[in-house]
N, C-alpha and C positions, 0 to 999 in steps of 0.2 A: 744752435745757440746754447750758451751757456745757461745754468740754473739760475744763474744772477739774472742774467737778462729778461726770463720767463717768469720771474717775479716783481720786478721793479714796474712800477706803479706811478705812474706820472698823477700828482696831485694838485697841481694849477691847469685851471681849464682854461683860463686865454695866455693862453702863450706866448701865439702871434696875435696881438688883441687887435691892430689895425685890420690885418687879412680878416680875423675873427668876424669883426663887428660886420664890415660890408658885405660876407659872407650872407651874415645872420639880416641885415638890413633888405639885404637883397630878394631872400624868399618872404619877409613879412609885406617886402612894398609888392611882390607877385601875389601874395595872399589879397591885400588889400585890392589891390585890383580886380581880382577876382570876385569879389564880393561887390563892389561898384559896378560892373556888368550883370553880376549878378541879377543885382537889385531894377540897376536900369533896365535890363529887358523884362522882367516881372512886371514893372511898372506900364514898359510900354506894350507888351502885349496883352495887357486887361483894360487897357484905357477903352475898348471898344466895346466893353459890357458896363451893365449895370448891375448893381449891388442892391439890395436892399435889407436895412436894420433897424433895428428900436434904439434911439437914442430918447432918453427923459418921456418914455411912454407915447412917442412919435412914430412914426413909420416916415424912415429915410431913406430917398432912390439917390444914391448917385452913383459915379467913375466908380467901380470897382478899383481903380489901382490909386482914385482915391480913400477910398474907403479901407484898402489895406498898407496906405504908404507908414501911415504909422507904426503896426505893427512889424511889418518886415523889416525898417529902420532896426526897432527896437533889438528884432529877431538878431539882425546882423548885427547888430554890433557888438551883443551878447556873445555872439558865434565867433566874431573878429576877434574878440578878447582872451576867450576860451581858444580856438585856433593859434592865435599869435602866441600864447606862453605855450601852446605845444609846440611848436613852430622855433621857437629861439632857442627851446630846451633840445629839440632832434638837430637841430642843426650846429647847436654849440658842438654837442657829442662830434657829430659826423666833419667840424671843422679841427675839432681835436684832435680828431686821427690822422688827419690830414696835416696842422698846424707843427704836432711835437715832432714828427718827421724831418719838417722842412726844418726846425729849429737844430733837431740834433744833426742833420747832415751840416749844416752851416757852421755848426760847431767843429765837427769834428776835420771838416774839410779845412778848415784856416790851419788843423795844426798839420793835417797831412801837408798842403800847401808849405808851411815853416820845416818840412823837412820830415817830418814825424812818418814815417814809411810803418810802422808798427800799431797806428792806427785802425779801428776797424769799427765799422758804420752798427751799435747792437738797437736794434728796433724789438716793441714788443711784437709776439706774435701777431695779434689782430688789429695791428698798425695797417695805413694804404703803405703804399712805394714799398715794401719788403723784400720785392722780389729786385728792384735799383739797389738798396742797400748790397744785397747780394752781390750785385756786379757790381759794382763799386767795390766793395771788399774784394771779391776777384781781380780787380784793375789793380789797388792798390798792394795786393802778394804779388802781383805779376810785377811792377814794377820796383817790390821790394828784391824779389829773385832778381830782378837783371843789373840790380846797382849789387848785389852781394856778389853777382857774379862780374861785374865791371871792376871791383875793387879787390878782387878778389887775385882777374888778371893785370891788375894795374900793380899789387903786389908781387906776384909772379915775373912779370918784367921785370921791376926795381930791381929785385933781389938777384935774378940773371944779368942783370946790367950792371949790378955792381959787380959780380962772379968775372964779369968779362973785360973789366976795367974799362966800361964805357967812357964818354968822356961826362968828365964832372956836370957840367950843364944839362945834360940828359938825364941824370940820377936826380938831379936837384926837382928839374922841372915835373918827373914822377913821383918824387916826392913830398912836391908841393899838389901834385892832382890827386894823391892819397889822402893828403891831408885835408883837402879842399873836402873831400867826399866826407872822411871824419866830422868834418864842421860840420858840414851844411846838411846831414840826414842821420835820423836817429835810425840806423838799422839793425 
């Protein structure tokens, strides 16, 4: 890849903000969950001891998973809070690698699609799909070589058909698929 491409710096993080968000939605609501098990089984396997503490100069026996539901609440959701903005922050990253990708193939694929045969897919290095962009760019030389060489012998004919005073309707019709190819692909 070029120098250009090895430096260019994509600086909006939601790109694809829809893909983005569910992305990022989806490991917080697995985090969340996780910690809701969490908590539920802590709770329920201490339910069958007893705890004992000084509340206001008392001695208090209860549920141990009474006696700790408060804190572990507290613990977790602290934990949740802290976890989850690490959580949106790794995954924003790791849908960005993912997101600019899909964005630039989609881009560049509507103009190959419009005829743009000179197109080519430039990802940065430490992009995912890199090695798709790759074939992809090899798809799109391969199919630039075969229209260079279609128009190439589609010239070749014309100009022997006219050499041989073909009939007019034949020339015409060649060099309306010469033109055709002119139009419709930037090659």
């Amino acid at each position: 890849m070029s120098h250009a491409a090895e430096s260019y710096k994509r600086r909006i993080f939601f790109i694809k903000k829809e893909f983005q968000i569910r992305f990022i939605l989806k490991f917080c609501i697995l985090l969340l969950v996780g910690i809701a098990i969490s908590t539920g089984l802590l709770f329920l396997f201490s339910q069958d001891t007893l705890t004992s503490s000084f509340e206001q100069s008392r001695l208090v026996i209860e549920s141990t998973g009474q006696a700790i539901l408060p804190s572990v609440i507290y613990t977790n959701l602290i934990t949740l809070g802290l976890v989850t903005l690490a959580t949106i922050v790794v995954t924003l990253f790791v849908s960005h690698k993912i997101a600019g990708p899909m964005f630039r193939f989609e881009k560049e694929l509507k103009q190959v699609a419009e005829g743009d045969l000179t197109k080519r897919v430039v990802l940065r290095k430490k992009d995912q799909i890199t090695d798709m962009a790759g074939s992809l760019n090899d798809m799109i030389s391969s199919l630039h070589e075969k229209l260079l060489d279609i128009q190439t012998d589609v010239e070749r004919i014309r100009q022997s058909a006219s050499r041989q005073n073909a009939p007019k309707e034949l020339i015409e019709q060649l060099n309306n698929l010469h033109q055709n190819i002119a139009n419709n692909f930037k090659i």
